[in-house]
N, CA, C and O atoms as a Maestro MAE file, in Angstrom:
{
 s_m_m2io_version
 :::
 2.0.0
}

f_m_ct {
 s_m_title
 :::
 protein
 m_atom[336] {
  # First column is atom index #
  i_m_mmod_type
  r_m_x_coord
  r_m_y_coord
  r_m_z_coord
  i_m_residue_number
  s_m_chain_name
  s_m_pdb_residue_name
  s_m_pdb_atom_name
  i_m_atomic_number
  :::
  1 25 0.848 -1.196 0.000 1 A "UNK " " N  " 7
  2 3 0.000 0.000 0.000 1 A "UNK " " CA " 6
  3 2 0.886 1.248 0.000 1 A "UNK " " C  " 6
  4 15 1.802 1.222 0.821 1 A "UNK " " O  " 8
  5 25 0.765 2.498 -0.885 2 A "UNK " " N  " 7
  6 3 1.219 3.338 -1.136 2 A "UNK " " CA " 6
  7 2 1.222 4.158 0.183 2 A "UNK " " C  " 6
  8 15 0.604 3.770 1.175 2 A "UNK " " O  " 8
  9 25 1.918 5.271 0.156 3 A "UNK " " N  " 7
  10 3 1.922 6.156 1.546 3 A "UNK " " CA " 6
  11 2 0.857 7.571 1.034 3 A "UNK " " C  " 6
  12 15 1.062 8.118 -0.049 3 A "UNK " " O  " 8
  13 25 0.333 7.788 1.474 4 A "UNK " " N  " 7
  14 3 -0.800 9.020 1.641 4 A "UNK " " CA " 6
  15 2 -0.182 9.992 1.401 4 A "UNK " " C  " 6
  16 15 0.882 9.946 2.017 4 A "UNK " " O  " 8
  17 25 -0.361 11.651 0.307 5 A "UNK " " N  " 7
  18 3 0.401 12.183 0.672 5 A "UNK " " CA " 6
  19 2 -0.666 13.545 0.371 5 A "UNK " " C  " 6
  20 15 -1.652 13.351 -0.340 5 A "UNK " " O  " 8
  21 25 -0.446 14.697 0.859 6 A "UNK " " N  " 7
  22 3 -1.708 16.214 1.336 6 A "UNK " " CA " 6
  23 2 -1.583 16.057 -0.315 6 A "UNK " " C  " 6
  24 15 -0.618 15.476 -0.813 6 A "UNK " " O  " 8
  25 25 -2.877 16.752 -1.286 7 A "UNK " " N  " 7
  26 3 -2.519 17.172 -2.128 7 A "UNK " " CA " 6
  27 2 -3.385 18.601 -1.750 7 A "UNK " " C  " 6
  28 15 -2.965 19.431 -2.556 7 A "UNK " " O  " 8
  29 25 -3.954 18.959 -1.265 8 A "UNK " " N  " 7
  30 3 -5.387 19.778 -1.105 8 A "UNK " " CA " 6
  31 2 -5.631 19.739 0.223 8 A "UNK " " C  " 6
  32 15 -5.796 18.649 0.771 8 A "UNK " " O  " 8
  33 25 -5.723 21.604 1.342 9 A "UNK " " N  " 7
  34 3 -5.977 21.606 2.051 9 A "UNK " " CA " 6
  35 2 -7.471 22.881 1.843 9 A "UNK " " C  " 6
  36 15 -7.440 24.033 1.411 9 A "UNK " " O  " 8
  37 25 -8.636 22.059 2.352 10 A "UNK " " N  " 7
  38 3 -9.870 22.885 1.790 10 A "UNK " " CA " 6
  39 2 -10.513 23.793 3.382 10 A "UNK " " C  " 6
  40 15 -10.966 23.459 4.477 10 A "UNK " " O  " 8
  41 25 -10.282 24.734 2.841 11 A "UNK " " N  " 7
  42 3 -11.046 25.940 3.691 11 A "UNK " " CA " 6
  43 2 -12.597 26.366 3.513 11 A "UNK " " C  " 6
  44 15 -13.111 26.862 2.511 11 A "UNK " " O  " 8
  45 25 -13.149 26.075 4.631 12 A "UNK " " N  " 7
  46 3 -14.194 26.667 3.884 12 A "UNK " " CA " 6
  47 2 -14.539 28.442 4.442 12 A "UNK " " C  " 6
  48 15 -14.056 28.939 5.459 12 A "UNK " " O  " 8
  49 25 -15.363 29.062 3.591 13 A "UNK " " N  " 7
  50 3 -15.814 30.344 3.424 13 A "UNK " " CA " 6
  51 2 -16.731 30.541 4.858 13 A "UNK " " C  " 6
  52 15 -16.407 31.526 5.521 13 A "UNK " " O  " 8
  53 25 -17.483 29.972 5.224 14 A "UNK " " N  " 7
  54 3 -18.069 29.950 6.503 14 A "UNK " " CA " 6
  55 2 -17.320 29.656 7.708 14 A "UNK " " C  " 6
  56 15 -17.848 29.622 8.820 14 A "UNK " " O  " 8
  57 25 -15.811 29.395 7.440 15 A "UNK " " N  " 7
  58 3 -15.086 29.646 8.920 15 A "UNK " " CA " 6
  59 2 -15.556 30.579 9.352 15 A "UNK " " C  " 6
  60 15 -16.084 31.339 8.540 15 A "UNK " " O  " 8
  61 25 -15.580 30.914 10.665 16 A "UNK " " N  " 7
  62 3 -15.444 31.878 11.878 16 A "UNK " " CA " 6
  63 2 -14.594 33.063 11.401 16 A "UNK " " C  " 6
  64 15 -14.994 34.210 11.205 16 A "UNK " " O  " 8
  65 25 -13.683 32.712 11.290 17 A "UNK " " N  " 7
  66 3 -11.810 33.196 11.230 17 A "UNK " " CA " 6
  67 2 -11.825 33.661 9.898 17 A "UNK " " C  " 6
  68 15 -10.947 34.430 9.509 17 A "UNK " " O  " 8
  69 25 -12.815 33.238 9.094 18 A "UNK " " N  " 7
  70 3 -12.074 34.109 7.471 18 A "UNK " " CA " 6
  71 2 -12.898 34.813 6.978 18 A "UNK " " C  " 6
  72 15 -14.056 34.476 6.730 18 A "UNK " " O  " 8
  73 25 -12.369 35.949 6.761 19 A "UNK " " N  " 7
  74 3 -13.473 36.750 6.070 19 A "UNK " " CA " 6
  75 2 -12.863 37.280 4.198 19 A "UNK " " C  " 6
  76 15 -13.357 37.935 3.280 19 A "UNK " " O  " 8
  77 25 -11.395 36.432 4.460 20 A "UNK " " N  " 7
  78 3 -10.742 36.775 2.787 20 A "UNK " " CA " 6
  79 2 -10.067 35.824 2.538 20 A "UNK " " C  " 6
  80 15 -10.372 34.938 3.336 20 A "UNK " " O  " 8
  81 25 -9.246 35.473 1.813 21 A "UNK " " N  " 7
  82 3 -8.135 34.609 1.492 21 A "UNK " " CA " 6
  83 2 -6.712 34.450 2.120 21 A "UNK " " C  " 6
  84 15 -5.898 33.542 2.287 21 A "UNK " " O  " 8
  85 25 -6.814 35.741 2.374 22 A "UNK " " N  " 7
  86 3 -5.597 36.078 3.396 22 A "UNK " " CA " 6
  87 2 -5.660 34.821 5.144 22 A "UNK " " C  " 6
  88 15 -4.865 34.020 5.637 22 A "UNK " " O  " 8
  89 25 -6.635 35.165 5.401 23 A "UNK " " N  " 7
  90 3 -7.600 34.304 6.350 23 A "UNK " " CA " 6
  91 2 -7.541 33.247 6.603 23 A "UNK " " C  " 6
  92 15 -7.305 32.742 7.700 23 A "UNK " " O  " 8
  93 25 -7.845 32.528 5.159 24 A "UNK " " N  " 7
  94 3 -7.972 31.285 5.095 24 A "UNK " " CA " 6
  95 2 -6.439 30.624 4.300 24 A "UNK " " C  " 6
  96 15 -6.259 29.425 4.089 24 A "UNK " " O  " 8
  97 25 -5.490 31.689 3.964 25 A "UNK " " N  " 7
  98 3 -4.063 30.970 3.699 25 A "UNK " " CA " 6
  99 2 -3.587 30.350 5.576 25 A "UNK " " C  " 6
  100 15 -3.253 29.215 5.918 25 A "UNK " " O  " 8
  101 25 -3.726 31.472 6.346 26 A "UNK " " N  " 7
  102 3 -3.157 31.417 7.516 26 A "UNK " " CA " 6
  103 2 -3.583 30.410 8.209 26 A "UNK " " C  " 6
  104 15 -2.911 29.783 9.029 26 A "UNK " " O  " 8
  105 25 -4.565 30.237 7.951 27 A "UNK " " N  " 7
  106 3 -5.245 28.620 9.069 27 A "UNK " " CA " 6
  107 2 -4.743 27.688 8.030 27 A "UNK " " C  " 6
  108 15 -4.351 26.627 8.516 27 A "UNK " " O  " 8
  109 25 -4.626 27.787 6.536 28 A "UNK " " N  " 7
  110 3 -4.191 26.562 5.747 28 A "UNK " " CA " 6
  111 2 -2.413 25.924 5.981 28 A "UNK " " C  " 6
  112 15 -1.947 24.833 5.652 28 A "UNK " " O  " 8
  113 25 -1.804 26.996 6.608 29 A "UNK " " N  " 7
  114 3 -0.622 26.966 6.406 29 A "UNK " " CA " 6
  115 2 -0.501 26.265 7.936 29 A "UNK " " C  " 6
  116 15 0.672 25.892 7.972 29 A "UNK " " O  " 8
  117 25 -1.042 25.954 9.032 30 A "UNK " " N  " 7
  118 3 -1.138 25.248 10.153 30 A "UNK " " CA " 6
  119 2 -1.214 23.927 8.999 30 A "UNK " " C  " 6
  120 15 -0.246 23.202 8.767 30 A "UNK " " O  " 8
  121 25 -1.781 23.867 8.722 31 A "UNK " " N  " 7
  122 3 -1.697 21.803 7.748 31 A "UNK " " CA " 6
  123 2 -0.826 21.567 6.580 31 A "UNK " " C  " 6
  124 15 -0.531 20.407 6.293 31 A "UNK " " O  " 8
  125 25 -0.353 22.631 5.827 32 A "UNK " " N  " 7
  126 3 0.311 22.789 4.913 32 A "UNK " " CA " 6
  127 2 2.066 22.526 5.086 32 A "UNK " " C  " 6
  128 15 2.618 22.830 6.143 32 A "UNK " " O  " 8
  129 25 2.844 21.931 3.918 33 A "UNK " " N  " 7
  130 3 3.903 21.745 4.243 33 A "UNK " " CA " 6
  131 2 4.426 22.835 3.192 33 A "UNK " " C  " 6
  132 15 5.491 23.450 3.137 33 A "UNK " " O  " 8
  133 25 3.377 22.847 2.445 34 A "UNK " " N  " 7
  134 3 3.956 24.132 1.290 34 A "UNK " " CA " 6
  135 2 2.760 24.893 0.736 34 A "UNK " " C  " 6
  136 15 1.730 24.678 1.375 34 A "UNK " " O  " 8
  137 25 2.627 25.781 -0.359 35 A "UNK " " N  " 7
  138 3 1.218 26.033 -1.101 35 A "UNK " " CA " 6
  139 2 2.022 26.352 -2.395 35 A "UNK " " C  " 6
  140 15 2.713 27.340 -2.643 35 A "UNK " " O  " 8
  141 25 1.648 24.834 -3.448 36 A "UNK " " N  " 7
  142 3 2.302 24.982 -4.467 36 A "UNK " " CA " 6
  143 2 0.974 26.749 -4.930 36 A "UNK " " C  " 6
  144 15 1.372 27.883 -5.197 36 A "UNK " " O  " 8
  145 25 -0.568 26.246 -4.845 37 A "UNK " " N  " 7
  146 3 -1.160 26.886 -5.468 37 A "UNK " " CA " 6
  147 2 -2.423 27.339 -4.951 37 A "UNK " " C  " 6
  148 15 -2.648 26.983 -3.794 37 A "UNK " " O  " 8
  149 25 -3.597 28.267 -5.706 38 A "UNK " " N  " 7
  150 3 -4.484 28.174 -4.475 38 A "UNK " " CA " 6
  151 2 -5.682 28.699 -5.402 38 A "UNK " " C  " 6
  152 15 -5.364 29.469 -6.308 38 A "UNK " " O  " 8
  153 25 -7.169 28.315 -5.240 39 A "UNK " " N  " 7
  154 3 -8.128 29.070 -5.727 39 A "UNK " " CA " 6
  155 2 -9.564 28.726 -4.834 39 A "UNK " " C  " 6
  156 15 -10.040 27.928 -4.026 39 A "UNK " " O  " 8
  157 25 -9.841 29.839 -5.549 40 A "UNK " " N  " 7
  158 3 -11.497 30.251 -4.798 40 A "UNK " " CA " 6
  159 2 -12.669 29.648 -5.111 40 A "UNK " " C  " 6
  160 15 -12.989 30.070 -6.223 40 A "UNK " " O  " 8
  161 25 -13.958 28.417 -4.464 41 A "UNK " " N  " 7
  162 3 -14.712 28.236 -4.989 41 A "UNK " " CA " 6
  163 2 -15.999 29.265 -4.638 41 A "UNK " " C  " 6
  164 15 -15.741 30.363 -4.146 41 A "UNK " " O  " 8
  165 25 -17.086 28.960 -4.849 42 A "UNK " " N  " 7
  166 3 -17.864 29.728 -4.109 42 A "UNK " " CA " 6
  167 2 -18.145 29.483 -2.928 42 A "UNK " " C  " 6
  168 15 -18.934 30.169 -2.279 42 A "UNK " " O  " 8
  169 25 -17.464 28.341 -2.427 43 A "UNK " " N  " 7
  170 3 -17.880 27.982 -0.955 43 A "UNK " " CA " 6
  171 2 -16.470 27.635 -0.056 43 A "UNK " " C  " 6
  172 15 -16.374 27.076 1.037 43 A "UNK " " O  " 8
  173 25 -15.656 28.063 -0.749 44 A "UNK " " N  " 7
  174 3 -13.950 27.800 -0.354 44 A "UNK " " CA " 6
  175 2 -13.270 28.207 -0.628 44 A "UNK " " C  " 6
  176 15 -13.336 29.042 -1.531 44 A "UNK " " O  " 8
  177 25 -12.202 27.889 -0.042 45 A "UNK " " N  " 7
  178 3 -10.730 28.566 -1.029 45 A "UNK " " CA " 6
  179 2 -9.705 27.094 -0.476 45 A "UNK " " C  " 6
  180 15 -9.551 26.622 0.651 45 A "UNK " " O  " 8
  181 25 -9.088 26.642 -1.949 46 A "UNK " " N  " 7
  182 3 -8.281 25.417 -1.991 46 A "UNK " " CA " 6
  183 2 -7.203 26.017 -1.952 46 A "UNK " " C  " 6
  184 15 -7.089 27.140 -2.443 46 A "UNK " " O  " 8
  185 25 -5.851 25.157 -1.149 47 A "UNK " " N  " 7
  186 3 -4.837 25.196 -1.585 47 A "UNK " " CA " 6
  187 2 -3.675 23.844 -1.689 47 A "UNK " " C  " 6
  188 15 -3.372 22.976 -0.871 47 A "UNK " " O  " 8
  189 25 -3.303 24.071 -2.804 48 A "UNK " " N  " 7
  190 3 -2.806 23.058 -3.286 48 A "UNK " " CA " 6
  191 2 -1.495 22.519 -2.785 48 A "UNK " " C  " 6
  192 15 -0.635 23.355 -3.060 48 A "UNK " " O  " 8
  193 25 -1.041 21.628 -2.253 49 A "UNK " " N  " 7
  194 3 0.094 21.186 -1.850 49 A "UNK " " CA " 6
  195 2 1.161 20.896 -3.259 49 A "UNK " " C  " 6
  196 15 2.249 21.293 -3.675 49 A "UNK " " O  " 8
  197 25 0.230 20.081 -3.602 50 A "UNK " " N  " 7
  198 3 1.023 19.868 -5.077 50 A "UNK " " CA " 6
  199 2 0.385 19.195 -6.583 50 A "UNK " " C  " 6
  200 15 -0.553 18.406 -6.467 50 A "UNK " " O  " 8
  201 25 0.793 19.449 -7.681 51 A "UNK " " N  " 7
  202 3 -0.533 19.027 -8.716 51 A "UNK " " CA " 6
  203 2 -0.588 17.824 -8.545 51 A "UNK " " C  " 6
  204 15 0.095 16.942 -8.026 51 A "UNK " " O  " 8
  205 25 -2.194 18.004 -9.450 52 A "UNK " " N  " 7
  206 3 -2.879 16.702 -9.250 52 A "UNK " " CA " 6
  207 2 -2.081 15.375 -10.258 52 A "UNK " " C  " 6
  208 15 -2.385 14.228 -9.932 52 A "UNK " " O  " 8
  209 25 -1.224 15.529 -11.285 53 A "UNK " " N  " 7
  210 3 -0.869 15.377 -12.142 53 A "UNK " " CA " 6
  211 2 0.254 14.455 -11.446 53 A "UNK " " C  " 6
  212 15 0.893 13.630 -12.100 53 A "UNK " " O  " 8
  213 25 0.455 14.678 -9.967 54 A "UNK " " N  " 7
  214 3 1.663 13.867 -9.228 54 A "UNK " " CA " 6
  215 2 1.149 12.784 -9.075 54 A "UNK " " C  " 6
  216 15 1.902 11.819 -9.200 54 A "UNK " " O  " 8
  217 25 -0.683 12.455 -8.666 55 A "UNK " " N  " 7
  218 3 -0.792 11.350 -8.006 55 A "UNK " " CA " 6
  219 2 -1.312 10.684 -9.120 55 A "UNK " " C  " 6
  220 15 -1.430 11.108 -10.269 55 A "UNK " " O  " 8
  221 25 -1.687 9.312 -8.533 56 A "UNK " " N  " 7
  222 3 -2.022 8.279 -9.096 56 A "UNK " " CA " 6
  223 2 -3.966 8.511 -9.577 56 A "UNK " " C  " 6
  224 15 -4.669 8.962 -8.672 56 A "UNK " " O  " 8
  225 25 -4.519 8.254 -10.665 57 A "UNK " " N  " 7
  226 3 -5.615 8.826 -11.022 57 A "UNK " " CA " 6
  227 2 -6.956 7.422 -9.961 57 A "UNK " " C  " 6
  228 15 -6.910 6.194 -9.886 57 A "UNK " " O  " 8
  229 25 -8.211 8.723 -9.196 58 A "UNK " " N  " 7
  230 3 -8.615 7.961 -8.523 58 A "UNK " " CA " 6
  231 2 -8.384 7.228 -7.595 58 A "UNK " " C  " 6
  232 15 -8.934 6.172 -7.281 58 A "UNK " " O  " 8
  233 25 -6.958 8.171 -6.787 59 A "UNK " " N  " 7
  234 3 -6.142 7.820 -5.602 59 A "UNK " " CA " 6
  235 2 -7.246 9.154 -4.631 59 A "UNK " " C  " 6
  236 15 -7.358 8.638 -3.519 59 A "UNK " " O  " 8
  237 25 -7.639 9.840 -4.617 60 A "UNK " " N  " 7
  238 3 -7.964 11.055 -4.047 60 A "UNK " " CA " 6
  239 2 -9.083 10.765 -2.846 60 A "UNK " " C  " 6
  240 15 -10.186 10.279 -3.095 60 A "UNK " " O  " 8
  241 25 -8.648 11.126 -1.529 61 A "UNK " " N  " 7
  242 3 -9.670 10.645 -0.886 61 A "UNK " " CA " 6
  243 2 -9.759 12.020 0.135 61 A "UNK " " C  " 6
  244 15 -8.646 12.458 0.423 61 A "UNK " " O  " 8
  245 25 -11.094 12.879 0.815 62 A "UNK " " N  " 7
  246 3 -10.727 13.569 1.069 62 A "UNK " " CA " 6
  247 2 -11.518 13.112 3.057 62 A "UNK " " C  " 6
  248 15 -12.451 12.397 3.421 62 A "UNK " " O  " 8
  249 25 -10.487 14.005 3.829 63 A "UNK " " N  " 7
  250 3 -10.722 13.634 4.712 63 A "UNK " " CA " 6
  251 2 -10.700 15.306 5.519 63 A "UNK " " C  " 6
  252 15 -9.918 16.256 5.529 63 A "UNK " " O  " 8
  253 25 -12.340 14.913 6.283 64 A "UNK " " N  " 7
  254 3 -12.933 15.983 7.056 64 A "UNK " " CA " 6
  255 2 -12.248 15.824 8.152 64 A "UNK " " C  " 6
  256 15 -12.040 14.798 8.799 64 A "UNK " " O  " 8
  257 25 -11.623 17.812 8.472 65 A "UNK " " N  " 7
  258 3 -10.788 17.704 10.354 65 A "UNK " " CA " 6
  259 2 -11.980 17.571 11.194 65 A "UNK " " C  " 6
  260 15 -12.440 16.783 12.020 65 A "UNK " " O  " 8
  261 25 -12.418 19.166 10.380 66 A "UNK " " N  " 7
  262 3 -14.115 19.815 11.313 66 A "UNK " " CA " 6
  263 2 -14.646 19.989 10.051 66 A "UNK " " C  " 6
  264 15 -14.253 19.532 8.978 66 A "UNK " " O  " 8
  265 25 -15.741 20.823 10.347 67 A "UNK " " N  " 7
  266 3 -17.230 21.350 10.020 67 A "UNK " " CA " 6
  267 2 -16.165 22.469 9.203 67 A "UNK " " C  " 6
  268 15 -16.876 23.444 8.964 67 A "UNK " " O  " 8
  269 25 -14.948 22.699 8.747 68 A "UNK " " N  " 7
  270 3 -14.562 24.224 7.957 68 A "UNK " " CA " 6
  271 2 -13.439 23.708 7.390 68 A "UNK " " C  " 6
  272 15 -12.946 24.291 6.424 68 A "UNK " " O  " 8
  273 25 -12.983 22.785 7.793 69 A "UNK " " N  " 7
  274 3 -11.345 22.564 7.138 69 A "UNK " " CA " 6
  275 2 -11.450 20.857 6.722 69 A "UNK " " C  " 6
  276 15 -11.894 19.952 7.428 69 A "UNK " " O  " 8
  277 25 -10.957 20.782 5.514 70 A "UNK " " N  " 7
  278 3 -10.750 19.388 4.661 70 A "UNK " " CA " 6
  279 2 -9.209 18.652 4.399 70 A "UNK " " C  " 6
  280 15 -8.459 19.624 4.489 70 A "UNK " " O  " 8
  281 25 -8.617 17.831 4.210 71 A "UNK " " N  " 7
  282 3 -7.359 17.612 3.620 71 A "UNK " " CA " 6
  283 2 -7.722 16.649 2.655 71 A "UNK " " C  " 6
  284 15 -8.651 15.873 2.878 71 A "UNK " " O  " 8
  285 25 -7.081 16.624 1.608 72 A "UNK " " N  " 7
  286 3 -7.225 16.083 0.284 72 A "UNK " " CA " 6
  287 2 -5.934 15.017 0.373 72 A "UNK " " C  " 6
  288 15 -4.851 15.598 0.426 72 A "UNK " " O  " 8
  289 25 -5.881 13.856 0.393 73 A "UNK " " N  " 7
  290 3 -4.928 12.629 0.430 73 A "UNK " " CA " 6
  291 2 -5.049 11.866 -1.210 73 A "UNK " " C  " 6
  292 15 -6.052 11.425 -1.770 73 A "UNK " " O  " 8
  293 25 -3.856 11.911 -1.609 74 A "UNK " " N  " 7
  294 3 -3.782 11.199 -2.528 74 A "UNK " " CA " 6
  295 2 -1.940 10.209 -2.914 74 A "UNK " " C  " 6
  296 15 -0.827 10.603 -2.564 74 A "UNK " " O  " 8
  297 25 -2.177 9.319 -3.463 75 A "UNK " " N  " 7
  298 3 -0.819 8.611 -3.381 75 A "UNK " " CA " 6
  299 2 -0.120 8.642 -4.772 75 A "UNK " " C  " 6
  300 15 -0.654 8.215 -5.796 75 A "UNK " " O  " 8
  301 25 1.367 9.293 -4.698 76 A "UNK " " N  " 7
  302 3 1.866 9.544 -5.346 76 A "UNK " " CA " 6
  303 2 2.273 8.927 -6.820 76 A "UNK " " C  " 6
  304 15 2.594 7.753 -6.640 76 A "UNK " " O  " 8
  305 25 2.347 9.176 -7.791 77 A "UNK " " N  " 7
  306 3 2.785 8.415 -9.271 77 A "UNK " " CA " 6
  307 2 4.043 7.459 -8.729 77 A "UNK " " C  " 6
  308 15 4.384 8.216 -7.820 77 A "UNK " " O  " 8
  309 25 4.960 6.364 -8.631 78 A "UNK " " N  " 7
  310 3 5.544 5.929 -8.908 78 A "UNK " " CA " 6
  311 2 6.821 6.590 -9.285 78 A "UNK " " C  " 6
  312 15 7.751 6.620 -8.480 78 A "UNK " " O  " 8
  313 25 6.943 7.287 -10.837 79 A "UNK " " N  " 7
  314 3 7.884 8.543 -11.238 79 A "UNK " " CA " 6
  315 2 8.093 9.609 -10.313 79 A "UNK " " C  " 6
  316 15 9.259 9.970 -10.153 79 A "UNK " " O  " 8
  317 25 7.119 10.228 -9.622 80 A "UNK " " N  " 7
  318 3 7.219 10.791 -8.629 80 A "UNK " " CA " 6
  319 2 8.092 10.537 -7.451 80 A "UNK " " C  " 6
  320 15 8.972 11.193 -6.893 80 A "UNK " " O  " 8
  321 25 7.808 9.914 -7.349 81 A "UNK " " N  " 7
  322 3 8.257 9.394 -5.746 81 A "UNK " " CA " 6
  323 2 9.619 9.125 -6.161 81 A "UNK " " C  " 6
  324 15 10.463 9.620 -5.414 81 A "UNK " " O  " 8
  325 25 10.172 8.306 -7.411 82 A "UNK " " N  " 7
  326 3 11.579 8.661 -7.988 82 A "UNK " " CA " 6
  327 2 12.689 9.713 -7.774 82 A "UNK " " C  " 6
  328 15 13.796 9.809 -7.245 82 A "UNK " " O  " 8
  329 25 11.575 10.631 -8.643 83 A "UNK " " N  " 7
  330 3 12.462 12.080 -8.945 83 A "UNK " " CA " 6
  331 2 12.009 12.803 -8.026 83 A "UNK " " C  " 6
  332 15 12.319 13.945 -8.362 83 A "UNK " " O  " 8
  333 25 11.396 12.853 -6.948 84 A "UNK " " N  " 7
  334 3 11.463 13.364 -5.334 84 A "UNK " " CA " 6
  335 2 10.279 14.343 -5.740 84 A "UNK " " C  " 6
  336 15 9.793 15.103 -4.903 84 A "UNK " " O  " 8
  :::
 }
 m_bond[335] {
  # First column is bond index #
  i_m_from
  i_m_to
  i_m_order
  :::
  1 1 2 1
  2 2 3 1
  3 3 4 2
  4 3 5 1
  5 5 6 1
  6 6 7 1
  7 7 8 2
  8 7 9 1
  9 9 10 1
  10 10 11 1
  11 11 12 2
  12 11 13 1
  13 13 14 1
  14 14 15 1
  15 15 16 2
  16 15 17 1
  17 17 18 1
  18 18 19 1
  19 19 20 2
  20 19 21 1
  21 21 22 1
  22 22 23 1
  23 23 24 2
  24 23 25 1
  25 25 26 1
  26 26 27 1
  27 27 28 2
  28 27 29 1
  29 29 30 1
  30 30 31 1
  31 31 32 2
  32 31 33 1
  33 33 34 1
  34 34 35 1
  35 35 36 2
  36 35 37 1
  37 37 38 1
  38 38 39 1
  39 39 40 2
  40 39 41 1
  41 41 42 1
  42 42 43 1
  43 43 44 2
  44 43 45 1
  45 45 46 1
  46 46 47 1
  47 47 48 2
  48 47 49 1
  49 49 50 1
  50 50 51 1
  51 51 52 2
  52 51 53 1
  53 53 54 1
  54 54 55 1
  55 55 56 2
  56 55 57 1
  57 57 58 1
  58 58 59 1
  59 59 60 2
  60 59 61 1
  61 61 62 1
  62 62 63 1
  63 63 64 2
  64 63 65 1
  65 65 66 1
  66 66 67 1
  67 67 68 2
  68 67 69 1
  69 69 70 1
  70 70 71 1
  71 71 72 2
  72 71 73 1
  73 73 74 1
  74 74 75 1
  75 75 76 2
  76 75 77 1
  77 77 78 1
  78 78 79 1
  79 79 80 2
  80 79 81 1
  81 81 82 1
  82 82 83 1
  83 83 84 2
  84 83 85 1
  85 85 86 1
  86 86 87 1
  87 87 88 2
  88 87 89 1
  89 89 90 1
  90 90 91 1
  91 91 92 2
  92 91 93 1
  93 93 94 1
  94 94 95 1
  95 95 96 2
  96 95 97 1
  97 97 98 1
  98 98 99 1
  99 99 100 2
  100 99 101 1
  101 101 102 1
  102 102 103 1
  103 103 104 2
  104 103 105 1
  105 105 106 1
  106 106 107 1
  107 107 108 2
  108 107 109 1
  109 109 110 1
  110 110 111 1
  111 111 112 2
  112 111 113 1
  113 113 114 1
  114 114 115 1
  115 115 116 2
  116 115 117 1
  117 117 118 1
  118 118 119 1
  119 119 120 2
  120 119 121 1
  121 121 122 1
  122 122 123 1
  123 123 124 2
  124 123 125 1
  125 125 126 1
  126 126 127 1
  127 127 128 2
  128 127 129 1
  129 129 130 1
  130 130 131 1
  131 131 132 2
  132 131 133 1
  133 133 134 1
  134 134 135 1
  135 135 136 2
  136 135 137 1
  137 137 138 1
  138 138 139 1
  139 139 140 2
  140 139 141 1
  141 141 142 1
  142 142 143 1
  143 143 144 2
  144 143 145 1
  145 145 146 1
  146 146 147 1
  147 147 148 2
  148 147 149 1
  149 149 150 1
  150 150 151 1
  151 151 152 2
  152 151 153 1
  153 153 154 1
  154 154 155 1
  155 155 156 2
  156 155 157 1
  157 157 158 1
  158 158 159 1
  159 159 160 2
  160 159 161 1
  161 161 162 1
  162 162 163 1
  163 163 164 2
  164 163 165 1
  165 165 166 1
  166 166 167 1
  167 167 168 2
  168 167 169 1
  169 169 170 1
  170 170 171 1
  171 171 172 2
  172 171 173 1
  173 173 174 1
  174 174 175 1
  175 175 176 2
  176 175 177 1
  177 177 178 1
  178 178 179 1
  179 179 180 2
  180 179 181 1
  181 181 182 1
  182 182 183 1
  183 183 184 2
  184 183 185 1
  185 185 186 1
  186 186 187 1
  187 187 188 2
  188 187 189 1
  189 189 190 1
  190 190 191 1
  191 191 192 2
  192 191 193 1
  193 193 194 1
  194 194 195 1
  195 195 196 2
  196 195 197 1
  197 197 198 1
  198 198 199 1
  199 199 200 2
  200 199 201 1
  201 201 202 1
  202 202 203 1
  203 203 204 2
  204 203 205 1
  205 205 206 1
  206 206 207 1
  207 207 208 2
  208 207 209 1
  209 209 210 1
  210 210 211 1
  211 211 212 2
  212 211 213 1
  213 213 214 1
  214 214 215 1
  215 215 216 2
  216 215 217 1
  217 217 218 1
  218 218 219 1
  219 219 220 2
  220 219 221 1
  221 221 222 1
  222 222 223 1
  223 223 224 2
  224 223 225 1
  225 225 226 1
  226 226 227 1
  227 227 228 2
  228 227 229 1
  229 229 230 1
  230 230 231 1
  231 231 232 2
  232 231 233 1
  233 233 234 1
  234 234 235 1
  235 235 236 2
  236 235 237 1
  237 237 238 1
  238 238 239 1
  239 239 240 2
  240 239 241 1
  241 241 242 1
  242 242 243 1
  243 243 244 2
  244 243 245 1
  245 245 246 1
  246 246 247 1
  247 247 248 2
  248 247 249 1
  249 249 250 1
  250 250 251 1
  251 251 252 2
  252 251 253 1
  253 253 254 1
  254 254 255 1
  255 255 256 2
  256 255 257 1
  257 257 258 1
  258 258 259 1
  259 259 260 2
  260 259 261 1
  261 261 262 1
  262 262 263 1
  263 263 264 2
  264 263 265 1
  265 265 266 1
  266 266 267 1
  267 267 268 2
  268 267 269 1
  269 269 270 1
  270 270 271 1
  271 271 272 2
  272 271 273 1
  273 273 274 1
  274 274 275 1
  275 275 276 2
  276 275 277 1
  277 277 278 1
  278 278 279 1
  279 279 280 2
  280 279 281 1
  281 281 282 1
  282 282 283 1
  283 283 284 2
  284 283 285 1
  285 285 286 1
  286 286 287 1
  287 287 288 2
  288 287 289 1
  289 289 290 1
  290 290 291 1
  291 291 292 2
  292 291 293 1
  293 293 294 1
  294 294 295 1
  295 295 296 2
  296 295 297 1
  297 297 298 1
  298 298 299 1
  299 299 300 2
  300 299 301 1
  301 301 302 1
  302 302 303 1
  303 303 304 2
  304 303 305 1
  305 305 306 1
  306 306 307 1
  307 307 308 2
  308 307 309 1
  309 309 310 1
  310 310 311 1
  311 311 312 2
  312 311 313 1
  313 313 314 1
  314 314 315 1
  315 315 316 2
  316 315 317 1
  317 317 318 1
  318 318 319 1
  319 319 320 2
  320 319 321 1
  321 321 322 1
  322 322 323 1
  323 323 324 2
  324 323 325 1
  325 325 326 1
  326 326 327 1
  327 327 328 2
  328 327 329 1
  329 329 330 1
  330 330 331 1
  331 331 332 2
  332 331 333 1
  333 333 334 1
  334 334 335 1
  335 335 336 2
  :::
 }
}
């Protein structure tokens, strides 16, 4: 079995704590090891650990902290995990 790795840490817009993006980088960056990237849904703001293009397709599983914050787990390509 492959090792789990963040691809997606999901904020949602109804935190308490965010009223912008700014907001919701700062609570993302408590789970975050990096932010390759980041965008706005209408009910969130994602940020990306790293593309989706790293993991394995239909590896993606997402796992609820609370009621405002998500982490996105997915297991890495093979090539990946190679070339670091």
């Amino acid at each position: 079995m492959a090792e789990r790795v963040k691809q997606t840490i999901i904020i949602s817009k109804s935190h308490p704590l965010v009223k912008d993006r700014k907001d919701a980088e700062k609570i993302a960056r408590h789970y975050a090891d990096k932010i390759y990237t980041s965008r706005e849904t209408s009910s969130s703001y994602r940020f990306r650990q790293r593309p989706p293009s790293d993991f394995v397709e239909g590896s993606f599983k997402t796992e609820k902290i609370n009621e405002y914050i998500s982490i996105v787990w997915g297991e890495l390509k093979k090539k990946v995990l190679l070339n670091g």
